[in-house]
N, CA and C of each residue as an Amber inpcrd file, in Angstrom:
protein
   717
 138.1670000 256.0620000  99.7600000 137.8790000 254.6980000 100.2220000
 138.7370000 253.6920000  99.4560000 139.2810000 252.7050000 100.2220000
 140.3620000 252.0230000  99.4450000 139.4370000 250.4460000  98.8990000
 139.6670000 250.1190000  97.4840000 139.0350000 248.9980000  97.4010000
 139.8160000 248.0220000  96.7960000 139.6800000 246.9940000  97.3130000
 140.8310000 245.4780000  96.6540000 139.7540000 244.7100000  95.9090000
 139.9340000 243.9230000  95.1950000 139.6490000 243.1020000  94.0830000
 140.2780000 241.8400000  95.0180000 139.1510000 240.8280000  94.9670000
 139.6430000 239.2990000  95.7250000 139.3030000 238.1710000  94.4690000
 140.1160000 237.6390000  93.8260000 138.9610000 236.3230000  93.0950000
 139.3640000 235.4290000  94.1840000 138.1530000 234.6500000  94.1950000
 138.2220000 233.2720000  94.8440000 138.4390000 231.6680000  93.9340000
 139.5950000 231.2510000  94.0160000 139.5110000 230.5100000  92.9190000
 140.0340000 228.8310000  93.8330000 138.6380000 228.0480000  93.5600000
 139.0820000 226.4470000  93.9320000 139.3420000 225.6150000  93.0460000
 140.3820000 224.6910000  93.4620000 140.7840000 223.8670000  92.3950000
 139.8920000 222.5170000  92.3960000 138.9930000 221.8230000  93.4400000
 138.4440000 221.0920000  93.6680000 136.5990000 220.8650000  92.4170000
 136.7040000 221.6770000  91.4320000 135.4790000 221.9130000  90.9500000
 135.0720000 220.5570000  90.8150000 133.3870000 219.8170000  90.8010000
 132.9330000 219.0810000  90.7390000 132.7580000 218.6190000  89.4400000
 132.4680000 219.8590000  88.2260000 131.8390000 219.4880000  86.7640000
 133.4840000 219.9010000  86.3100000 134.2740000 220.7000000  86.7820000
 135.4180000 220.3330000  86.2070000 136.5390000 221.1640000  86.6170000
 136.8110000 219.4510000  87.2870000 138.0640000 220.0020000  88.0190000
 139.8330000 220.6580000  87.4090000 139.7780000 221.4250000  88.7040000
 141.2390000 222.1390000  88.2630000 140.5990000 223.3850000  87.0890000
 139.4030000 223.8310000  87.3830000 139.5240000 225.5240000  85.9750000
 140.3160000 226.2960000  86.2650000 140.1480000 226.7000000  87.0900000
 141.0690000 227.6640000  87.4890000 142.7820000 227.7000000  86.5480000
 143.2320000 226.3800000  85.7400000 144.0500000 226.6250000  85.1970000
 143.8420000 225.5180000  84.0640000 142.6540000 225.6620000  83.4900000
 142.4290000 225.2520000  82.5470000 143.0050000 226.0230000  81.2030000
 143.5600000 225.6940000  79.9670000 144.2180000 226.7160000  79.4220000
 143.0770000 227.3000000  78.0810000 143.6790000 228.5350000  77.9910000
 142.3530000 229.3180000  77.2790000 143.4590000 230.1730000  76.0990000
 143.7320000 229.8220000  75.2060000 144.7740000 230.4970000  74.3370000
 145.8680000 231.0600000  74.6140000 146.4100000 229.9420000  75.3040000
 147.8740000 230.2050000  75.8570000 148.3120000 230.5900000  77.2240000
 147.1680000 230.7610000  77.4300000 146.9740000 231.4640000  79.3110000
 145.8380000 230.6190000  80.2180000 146.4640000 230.1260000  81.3080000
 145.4690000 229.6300000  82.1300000 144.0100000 230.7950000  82.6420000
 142.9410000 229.8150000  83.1260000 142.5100000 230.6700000  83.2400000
 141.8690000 231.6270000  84.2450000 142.8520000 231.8160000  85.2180000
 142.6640000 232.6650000  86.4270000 143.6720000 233.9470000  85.8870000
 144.4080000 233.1240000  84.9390000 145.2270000 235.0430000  84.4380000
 144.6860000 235.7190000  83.4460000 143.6360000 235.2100000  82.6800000
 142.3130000 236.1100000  81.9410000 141.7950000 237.0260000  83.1050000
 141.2860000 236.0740000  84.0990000 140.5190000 236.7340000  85.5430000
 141.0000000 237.5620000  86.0300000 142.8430000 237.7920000  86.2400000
 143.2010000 238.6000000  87.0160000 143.9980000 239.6480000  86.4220000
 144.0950000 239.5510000  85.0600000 144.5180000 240.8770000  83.8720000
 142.8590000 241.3730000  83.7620000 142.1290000 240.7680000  83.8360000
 141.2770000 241.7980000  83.4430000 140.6170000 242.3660000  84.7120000
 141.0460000 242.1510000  86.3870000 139.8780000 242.6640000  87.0710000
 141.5130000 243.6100000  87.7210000 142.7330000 243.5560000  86.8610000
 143.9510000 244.5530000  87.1650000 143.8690000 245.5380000  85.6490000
 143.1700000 245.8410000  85.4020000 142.7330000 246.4330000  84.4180000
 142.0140000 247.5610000  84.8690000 141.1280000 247.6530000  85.8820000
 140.2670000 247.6780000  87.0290000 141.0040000 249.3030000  87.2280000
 140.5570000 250.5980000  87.0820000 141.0620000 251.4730000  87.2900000
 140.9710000 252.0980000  88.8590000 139.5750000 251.4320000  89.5170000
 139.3490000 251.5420000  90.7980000 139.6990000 250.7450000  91.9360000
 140.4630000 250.2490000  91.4970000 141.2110000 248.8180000  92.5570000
 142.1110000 249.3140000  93.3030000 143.2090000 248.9810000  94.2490000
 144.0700000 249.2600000  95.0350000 144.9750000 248.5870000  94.9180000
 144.1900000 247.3500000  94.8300000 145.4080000 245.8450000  95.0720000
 144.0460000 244.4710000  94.1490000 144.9150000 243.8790000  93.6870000
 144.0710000 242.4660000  93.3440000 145.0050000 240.8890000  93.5950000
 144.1970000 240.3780000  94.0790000 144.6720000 239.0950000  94.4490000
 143.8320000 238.1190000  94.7820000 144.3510000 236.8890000  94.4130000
 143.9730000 235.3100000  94.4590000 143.2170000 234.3480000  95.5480000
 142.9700000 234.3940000  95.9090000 142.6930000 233.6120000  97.2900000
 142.1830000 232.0770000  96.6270000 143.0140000 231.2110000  97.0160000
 142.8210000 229.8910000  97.1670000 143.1250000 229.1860000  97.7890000
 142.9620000 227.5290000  97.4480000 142.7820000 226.3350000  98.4150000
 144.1160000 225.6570000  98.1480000 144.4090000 225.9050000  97.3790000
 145.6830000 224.7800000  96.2670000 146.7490000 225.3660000  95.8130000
 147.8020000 224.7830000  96.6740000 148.9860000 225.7990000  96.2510000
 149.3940000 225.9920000  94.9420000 148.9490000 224.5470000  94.0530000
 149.1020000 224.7670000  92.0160000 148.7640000 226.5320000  91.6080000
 147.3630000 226.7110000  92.1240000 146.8380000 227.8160000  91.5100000
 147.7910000 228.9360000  91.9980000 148.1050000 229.2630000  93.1080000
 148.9490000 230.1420000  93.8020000 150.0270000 230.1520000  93.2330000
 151.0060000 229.1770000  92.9540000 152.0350000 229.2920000  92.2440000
 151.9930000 229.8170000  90.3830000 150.7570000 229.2380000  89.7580000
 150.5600000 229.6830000  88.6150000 150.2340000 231.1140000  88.7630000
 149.7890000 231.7300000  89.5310000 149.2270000 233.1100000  89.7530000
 150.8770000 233.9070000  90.0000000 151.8460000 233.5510000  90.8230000
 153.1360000 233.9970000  91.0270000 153.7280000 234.0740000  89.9980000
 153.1960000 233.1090000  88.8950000 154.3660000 232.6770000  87.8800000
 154.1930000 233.8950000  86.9710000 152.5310000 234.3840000  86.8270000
 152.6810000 235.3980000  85.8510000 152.5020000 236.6290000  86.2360000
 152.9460000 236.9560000  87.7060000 153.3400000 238.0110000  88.3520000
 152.0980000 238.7420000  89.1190000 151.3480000 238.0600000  89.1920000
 149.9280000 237.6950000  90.3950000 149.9820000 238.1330000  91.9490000
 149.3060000 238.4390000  92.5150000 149.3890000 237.9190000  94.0300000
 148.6070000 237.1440000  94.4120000 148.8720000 235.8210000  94.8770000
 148.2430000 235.2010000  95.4960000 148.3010000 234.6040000  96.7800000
 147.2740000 234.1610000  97.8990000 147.4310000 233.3180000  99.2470000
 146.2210000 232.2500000  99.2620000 147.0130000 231.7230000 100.5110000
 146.0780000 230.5610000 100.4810000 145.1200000 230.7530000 101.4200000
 144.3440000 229.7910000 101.5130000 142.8350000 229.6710000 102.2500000
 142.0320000 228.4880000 102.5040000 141.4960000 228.3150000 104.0390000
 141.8160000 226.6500000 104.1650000 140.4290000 226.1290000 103.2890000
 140.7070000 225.2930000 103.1800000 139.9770000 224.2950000 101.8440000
 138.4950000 223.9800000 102.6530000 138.3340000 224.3620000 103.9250000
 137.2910000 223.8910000 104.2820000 136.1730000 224.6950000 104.7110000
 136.7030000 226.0780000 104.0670000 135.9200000 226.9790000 103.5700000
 134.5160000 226.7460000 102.6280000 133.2850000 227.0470000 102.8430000
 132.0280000 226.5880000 101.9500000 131.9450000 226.9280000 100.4480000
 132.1560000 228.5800000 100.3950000 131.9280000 229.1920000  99.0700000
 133.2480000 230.1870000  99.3700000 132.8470000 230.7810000  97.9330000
 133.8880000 231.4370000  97.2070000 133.8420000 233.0250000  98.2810000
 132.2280000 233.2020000  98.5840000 132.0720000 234.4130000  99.3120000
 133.1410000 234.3700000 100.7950000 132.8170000 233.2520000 101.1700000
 133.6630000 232.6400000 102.4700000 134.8180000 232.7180000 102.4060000
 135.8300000 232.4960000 101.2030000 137.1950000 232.8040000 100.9420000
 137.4800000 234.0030000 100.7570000 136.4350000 234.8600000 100.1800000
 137.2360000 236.2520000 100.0640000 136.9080000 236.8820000 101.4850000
 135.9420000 236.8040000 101.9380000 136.1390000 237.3010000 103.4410000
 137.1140000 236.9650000 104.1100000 137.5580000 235.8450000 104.5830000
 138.9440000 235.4850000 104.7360000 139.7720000 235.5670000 104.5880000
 139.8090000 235.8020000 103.7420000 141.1280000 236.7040000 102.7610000
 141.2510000 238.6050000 102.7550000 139.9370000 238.7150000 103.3630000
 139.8780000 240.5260000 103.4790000 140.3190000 240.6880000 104.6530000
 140.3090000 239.3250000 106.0130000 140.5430000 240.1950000 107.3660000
 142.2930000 240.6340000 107.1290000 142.8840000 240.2990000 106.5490000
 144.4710000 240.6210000 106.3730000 144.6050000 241.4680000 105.5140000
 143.8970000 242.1830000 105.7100000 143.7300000 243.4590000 104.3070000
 143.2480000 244.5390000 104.8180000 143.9530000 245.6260000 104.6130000
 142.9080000 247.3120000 105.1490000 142.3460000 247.5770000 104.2750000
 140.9440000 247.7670000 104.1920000 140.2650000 248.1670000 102.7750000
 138.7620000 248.5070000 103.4820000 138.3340000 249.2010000 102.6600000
 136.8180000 249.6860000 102.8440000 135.9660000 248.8600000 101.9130000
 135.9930000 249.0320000 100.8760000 135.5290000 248.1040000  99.5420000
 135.9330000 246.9640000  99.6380000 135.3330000 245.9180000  99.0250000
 135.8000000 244.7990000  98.6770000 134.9230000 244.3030000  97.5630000
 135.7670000 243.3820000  95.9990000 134.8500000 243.1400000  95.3810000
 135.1990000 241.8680000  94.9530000 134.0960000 241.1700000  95.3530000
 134.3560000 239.3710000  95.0370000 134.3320000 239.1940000  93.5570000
 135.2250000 238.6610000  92.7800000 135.5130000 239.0490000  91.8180000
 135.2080000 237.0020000  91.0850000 134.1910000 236.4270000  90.6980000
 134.7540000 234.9770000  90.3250000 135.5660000 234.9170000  89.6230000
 136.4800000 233.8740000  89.8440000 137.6160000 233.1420000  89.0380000
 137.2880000 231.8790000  87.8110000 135.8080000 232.0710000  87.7720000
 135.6090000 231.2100000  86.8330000 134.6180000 232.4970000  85.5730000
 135.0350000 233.5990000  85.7490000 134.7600000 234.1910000  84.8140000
 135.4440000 234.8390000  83.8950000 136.3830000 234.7300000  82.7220000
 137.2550000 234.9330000  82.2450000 137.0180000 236.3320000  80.9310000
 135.8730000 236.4590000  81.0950000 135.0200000 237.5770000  79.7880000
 135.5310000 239.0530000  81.2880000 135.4330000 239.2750000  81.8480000
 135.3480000 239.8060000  83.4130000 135.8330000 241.2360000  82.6030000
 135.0350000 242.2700000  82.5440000 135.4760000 243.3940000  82.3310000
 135.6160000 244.7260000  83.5230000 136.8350000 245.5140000  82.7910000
 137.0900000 246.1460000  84.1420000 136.4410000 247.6180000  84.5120000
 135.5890000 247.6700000  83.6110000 134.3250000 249.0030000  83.8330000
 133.0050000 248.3450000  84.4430000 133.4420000 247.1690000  84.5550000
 132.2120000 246.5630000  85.5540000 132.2750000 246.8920000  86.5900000
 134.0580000 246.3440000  87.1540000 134.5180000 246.5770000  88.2010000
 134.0210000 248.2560000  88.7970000 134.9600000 249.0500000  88.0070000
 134.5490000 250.5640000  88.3080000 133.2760000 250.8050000  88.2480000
 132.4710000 250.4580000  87.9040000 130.7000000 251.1010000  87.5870000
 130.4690000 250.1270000  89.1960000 130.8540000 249.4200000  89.9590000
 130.5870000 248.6210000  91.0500000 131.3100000 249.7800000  92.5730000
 132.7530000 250.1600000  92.0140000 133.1880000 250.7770000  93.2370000
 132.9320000 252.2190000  93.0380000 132.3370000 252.5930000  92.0510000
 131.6670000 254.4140000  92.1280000 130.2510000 253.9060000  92.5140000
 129.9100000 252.9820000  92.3290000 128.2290000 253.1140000  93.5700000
 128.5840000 252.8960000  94.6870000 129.4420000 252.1010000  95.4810000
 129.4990000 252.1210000  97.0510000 130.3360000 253.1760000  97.3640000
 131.0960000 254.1570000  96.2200000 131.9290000 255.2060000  96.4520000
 130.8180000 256.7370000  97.1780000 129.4200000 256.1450000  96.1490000
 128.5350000 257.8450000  95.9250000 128.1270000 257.4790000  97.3030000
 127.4670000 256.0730000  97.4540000 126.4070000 255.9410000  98.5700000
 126.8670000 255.0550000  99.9920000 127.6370000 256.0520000 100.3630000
 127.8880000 255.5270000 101.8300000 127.4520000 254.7170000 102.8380000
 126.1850000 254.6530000 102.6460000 124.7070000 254.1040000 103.5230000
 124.5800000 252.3890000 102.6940000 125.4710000 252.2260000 101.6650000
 125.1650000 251.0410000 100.7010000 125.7760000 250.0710000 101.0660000
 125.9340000 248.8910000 101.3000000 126.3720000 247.9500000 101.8600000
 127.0110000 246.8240000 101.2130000 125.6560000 246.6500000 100.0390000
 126.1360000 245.8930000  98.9060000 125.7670000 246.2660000  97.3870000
 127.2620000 245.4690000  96.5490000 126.3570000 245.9130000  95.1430000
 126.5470000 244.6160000  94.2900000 126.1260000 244.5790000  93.3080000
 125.9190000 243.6150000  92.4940000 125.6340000 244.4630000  90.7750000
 126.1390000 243.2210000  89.6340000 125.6710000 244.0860000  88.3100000
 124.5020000 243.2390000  87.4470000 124.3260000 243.6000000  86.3630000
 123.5070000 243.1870000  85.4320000 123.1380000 243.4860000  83.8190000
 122.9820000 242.6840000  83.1830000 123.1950000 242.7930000  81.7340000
 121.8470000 242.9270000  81.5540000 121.1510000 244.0150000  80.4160000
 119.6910000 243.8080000  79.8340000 119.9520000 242.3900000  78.8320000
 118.5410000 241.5340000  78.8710000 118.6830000 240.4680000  77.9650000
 117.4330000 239.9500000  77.5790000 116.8770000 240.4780000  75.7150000
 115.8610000 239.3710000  75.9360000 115.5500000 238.4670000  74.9920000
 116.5640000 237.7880000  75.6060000 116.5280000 235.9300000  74.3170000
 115.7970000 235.1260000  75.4170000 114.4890000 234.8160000  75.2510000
 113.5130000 233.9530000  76.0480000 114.2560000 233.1010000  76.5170000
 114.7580000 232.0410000  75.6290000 115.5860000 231.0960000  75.7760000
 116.4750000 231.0050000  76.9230000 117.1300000 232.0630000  77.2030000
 118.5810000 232.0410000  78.0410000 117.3600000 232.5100000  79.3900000
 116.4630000 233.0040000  78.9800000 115.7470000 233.7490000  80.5760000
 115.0080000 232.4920000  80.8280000 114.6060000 231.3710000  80.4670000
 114.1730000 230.1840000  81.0260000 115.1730000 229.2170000  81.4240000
 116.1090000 229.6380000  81.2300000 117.2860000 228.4610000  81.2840000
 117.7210000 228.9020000  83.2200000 117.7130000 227.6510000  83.8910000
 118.1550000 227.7420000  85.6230000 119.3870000 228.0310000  85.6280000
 120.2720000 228.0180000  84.8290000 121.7220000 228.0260000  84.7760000
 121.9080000 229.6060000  84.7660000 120.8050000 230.5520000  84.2480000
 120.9280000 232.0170000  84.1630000 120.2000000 232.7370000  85.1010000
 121.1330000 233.1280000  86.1820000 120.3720000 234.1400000  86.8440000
 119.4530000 235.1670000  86.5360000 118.4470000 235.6250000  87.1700000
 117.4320000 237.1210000  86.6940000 117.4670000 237.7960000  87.6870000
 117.3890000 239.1110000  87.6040000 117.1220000 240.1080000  88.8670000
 115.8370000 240.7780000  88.2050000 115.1140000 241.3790000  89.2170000
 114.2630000 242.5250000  88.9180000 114.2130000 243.3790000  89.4200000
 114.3340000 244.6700000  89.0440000 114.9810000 245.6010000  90.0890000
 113.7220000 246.4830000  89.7450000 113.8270000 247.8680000  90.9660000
 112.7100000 248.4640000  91.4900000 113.1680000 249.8010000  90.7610000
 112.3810000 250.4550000  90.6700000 112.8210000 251.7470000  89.8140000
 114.0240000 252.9740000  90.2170000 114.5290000 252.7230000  91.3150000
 115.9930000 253.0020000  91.7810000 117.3130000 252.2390000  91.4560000
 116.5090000 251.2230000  90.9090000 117.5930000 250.4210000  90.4240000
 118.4480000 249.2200000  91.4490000 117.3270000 248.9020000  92.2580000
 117.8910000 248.2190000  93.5700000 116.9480000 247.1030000  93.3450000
 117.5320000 245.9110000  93.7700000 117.4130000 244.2050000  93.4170000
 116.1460000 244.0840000  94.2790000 114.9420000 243.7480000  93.4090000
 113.7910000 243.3380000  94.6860000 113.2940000 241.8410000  94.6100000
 114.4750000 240.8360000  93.7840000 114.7300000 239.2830000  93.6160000
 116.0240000 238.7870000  92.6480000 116.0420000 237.9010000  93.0370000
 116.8450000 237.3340000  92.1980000 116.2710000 236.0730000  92.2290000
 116.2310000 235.3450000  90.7560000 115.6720000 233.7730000  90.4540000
 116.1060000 233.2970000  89.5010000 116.4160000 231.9530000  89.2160000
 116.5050000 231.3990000  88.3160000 115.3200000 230.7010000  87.7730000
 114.2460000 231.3520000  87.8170000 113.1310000 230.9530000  86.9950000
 113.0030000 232.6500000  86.5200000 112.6540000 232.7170000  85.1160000
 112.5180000 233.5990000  84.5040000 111.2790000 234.8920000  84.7960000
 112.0850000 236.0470000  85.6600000 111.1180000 236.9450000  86.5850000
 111.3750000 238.5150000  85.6070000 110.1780000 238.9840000  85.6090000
 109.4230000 238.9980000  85.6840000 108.3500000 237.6270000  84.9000000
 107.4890000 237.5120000  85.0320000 106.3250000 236.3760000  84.4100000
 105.5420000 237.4080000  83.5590000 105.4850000 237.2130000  81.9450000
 105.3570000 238.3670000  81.3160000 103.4970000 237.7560000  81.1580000
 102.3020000 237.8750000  81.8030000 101.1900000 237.1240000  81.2770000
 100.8290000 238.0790000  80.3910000 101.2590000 239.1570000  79.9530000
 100.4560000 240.3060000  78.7900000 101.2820000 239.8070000  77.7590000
 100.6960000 239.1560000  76.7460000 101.6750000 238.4590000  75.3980000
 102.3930000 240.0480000  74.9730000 101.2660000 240.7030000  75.0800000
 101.7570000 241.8230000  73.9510000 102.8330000 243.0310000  74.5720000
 103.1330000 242.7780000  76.1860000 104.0770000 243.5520000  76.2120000
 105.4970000 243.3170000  75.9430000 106.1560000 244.6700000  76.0430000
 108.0690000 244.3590000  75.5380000 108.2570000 243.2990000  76.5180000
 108.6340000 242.6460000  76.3040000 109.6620000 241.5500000  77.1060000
 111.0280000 242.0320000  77.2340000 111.5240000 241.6540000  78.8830000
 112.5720000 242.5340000  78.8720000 113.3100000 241.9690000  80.3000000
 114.3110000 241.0540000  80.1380000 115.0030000 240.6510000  81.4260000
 116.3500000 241.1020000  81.6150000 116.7310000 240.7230000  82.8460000
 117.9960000 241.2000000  83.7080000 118.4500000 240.4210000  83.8060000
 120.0350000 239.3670000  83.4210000 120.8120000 238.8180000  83.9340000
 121.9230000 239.1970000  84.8080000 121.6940000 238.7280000  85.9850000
 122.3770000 238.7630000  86.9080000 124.1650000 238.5560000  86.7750000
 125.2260000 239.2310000  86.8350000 126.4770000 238.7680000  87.0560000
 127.1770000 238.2830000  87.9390000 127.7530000 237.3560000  88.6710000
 128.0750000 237.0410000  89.5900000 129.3620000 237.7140000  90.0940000
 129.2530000 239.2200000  90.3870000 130.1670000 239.7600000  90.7380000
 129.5250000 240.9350000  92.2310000 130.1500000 240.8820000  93.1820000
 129.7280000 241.8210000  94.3940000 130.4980000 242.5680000  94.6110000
 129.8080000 243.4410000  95.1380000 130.8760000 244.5530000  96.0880000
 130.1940000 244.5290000  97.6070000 131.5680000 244.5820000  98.6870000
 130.8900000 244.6010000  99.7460000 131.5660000 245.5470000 100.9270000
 130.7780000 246.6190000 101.3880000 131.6900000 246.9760000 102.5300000
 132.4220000 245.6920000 103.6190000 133.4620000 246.0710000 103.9210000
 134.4410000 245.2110000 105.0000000 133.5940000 244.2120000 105.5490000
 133.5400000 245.2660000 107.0740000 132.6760000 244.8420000 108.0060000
 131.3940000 243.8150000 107.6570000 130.5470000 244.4200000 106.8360000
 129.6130000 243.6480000 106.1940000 129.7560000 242.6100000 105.6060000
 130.9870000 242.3590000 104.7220000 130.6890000 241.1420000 104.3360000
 131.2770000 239.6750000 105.6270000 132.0160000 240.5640000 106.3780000
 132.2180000 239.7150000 107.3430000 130.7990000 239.2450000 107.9850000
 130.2930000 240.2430000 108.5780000 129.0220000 239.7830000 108.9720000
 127.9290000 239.1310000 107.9980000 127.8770000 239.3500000 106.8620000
 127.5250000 238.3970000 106.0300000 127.5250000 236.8950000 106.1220000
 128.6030000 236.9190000 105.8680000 129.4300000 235.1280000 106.3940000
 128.6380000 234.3530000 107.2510000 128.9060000 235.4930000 108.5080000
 128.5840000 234.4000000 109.9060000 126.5520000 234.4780000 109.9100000
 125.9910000 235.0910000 109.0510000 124.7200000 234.8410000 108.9750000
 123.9770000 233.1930000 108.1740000 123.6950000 232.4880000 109.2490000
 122.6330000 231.1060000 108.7520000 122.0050000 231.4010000 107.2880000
 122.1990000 230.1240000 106.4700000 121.1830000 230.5200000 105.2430000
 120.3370000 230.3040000 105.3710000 119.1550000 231.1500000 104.4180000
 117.5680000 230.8250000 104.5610000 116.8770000 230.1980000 103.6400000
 115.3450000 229.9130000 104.1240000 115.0160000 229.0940000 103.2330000
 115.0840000 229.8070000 101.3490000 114.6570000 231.0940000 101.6760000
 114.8290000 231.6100000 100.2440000 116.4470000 230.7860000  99.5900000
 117.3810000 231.3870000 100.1170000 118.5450000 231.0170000  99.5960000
 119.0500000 229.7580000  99.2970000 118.0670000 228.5400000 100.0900000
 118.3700000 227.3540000  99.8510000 117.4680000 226.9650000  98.5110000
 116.0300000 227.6290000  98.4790000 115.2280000 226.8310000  97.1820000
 116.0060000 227.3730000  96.1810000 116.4440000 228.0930000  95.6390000
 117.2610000 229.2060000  94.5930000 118.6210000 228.7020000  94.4430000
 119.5230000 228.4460000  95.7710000 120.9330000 228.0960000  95.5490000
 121.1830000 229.0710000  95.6170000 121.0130000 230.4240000  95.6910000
 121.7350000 231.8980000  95.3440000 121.5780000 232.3540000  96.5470000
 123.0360000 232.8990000  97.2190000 123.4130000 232.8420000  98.3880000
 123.0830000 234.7130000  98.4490000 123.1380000 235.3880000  97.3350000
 122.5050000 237.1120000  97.5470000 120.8740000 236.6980000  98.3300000
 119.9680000 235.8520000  98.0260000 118.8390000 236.3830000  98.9470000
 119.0150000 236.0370000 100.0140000 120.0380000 235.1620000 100.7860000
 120.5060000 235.7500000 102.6510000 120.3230000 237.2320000 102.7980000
 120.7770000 238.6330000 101.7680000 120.9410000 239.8060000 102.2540000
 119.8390000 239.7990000 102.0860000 119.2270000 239.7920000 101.0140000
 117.2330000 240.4580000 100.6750000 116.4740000 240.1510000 101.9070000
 116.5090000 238.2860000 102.0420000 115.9210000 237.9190000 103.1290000
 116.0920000 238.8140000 104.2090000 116.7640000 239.3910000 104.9580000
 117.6070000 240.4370000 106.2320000 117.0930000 241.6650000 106.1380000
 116.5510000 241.9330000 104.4870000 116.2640000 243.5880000 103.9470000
 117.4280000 244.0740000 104.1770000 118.5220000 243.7420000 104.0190000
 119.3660000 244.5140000 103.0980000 119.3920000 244.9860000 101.7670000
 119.5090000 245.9850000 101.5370000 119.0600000 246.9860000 100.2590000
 120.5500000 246.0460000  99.1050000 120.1080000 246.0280000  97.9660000
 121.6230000 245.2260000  97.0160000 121.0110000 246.2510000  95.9710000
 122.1610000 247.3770000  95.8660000 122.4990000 248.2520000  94.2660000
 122.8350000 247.1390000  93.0490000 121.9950000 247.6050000  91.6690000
 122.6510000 246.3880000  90.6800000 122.6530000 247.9290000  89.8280000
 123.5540000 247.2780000  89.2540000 124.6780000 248.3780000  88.1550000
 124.2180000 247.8960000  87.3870000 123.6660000 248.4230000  85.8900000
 123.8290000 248.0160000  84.5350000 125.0730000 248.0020000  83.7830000
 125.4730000 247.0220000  83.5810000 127.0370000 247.2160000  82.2720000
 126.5560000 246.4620000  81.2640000 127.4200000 246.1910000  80.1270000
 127.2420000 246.1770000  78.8600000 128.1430000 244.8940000  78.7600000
 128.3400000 243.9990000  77.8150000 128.6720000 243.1050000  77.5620000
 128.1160000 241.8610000  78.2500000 129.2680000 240.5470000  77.2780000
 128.7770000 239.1980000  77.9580000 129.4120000 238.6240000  78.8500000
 128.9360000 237.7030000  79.3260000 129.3980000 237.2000000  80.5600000
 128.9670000 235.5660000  80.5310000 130.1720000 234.6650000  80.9370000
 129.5250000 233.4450000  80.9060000 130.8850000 232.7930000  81.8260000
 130.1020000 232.1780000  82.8530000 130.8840000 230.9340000  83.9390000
 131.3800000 230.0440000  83.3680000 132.3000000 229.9780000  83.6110000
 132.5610000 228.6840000  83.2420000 132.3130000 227.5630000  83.8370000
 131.5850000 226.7210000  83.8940000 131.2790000 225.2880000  84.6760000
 131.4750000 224.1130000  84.1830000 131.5240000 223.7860000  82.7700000
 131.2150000 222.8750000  82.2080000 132.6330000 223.4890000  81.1550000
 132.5630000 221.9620000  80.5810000 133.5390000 222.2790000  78.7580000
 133.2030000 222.0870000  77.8420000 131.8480000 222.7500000  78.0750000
 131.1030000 222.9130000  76.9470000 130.9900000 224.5170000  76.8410000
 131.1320000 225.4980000  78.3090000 131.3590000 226.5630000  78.7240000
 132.8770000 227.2790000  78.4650000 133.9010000 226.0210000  78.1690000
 134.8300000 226.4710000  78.3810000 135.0750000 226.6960000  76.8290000
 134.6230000 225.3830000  75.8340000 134.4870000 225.8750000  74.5120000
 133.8110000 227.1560000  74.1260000 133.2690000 227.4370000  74.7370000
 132.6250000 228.9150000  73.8820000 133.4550000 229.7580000  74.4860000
 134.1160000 230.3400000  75.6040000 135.2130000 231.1020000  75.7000000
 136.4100000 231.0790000  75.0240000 137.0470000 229.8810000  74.8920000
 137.7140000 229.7850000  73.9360000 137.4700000 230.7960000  72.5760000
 136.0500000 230.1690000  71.7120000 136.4280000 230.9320000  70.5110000
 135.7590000 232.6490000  71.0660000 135.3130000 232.8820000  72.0550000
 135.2980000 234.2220000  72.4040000 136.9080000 235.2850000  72.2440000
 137.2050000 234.2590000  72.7010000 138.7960000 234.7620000  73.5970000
 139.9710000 234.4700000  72.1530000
């Protein structure tokens, strides 16, 4: 099964514009994003998809592939679909461009589950985490997954609700990284959002809502968006 790596990267950000080539120790930072998801031992091909020819050309400059994608596209999911119909591939893995930590055994631990399970449609990963703190915070996704290891929510209010003081406490942060068969994520796209997906903002419970089954992978390390530059300072001294 052949799988490509898409980041979706807009230059239009609201909390701060132009990341995508914001500089991060000498390197903008969509070429953190795209050395590390070409790192990626299960990939085929990786490439750029954006709105703004700046980013496209910075992506060329350090030997990238990138294309464009019209700006009036909604989300990032919407660009890489768009960007997959010109592509032969079975896999596809939306890769954000505002994640610069992006490791590439994530990637692989993502395309050996839609590799084993044919019948799988979508996948998604997740970090164990339990600093209370970060699991109350809306800015951090949670999953809770079912004892197969398959997503039975995702929230940004801190899920499970532990009311037994005395048990382990023990959450799932969500990564904002997918895998999606072709076809599917096309049809994805053209599906209306629901109310789940609108109170949340998190565009994965469109599939839950549908009962579509979402695999979440456990990997190891951190992970942090960049949104803010206050986000971008702590990558920095990460990086």
């Amino acid at each position: 099964m052949k799988a490509i790596g898409i980041i979706p990267a807009r230059y239009g950000s609201k909390r701060l514009p132009g990341k995508p080539l914001a500089m991060i120790s000498g390197k903008p930072m969509i070429q953190w994003v795209y050395e590390g998801a070409a790192r990626s031992r299960s990939l085929d091909r990786v490439i750029v998809a954006t709105d703004d020819v700046r980013i496209m050309r910075t992506v060329w400059k350090f030997g990238g592939e990138a294309m464009l994608t019209p700006k009036s596209l909604r989300s990032g999911t919407d660009r890489v679909a768009e960007a997959s119909k010109k592509m032969g591939a079975d896999i596809v893995i939306n890769i954000q461009g505002d994640e610069p930590l992006i490791r590439a055994d994530t990637i692989d631990k993502l395309v050996a589950a839609m590799r084993k399970d044919v019948r799988l449609l979508m996948a998604t990963a997740a970090i164990p985490m339990k600093d209370e703190n970060a699991a109350a915070s809306p800015s951090v996704v949670k999953v809770v997954l079912d004892r197969s290891g398959n997503a039975l929510y995702f929230s940004r209010s801190p899920i499970p609700f532990y009311r037994n003081e005395r048990a382990s406490k023990k959450f799932y942060q969500h990564l904002g990284i997918y895998a999606y068969r072709k076809n599917f994520l096309l049809k994805f796209t053209k599906w209306k959002t629901t109310a789940l997906e609108t109170a949340e903002s998190l565009e994965q419970l469109r599939a839950l809502d549908r009962g579509i089954r979402i695999k979440v992978v456990e990997v190891k390390g951190k992970s942090i968006g960049v949104d803010t530059e206050q986000d971008l300072e702590r990558v920095k001294k990460i990086l």
